[in-house]
N, C-alpha and C positions, 0 to 999 in steps of 0.2 A: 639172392633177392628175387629175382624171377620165378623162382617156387615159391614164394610167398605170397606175389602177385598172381602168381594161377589159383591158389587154394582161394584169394579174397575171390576171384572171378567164378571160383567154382560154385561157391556160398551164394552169389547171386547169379546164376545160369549165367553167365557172359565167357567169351571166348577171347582171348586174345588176341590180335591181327598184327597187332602194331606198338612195338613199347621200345622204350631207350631206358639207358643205365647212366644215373648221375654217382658224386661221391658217394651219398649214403641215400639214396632214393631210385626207387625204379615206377616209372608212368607207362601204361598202356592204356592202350584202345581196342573196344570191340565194336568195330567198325558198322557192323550188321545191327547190330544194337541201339548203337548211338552212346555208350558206357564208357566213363573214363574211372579209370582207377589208378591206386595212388598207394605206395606203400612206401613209408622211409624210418628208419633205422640209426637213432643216437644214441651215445651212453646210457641216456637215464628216460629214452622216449621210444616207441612202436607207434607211428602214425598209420593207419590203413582207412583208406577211403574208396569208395564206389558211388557214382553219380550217373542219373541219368541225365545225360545233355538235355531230352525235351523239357527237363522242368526246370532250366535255365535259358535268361534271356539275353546272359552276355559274359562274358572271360574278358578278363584284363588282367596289365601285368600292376602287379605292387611293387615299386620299385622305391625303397627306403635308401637314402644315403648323408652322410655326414661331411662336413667342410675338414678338409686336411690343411689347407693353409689358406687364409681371406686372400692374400695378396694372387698366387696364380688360380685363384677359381676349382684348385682341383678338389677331388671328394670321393670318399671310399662309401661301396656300397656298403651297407650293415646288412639287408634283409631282402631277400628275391621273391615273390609269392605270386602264385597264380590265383584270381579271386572269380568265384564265380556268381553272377546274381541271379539270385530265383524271380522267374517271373510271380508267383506270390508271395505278396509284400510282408505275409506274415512268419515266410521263413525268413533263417538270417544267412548269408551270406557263407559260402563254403572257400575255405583256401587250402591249399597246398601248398608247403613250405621246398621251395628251391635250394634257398641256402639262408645260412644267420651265422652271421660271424661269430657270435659265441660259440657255434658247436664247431665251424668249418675256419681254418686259419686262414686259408683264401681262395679264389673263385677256381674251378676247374671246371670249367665247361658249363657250370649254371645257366650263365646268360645267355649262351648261345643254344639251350633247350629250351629254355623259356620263350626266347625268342623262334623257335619252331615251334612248338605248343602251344604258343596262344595264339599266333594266328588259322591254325589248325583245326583248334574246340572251336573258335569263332566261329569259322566258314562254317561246321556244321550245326553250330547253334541256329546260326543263322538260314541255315536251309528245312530246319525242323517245324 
């Protein structure tokens, strides 16, 4: 997966610095840049993305989940997403897909990537 994520990086001059490896997805950073990239890998799906963090004005998580029983409150997540908003109104809205229980039978370390990567893109969103 990480030579797939260099060749998107290469396509748009950006460099790698910084990337982690989920079940079927791999996320980097080119640091210098400001660039995140996004490449992940299902059965029947090839996701590859590349963003420039300046023309976003915020990353948040999407965090989708379902009630497993009313009585103890508990609830399985369905879907993990990293969303990114464009500060022009007339784009829409970019996400990267974490995990979705249809394609993953269950969490491997999703949450706790998403939870380092978003607040991560934020800080340098926010410092751009």
């Amino acid at each position: 997966m990480l030579k797939a994520l260099k060749t998107i990086a290469e396509t748009h001059n950006a460099t790698i610095t910084k990337h982690e490896v989920g079940a079927d997805f791999i996320i980097g950073l080119d640091e210098t840049k400001n660039m995140v990239l996004f490449y992940k890998k299902t059965n029947d799906k090839i996701t590859e993305n590349c963003l420039d963090l300046s023309d976003y004005k915020a990353c948040r998580i999407l965090k989708f989940c379902k009630n497993t029983n009313a009585k103890s409150n508990s609830q399985i997540i369905e879907t993990l997403k990293l969303e990114f908003i464009p500060k022009d109104k007339t784009t829409t809205e970019s996400q990267f897909e974490f995990y979705d229980e249809d394609t993953n039978i269950q969490l491997s370390g999703e949450l706790e990537l998403i939870n380092t990567w978003q607040p991560l893109l934020q800080q340098r969103i926010a410092a751009l």
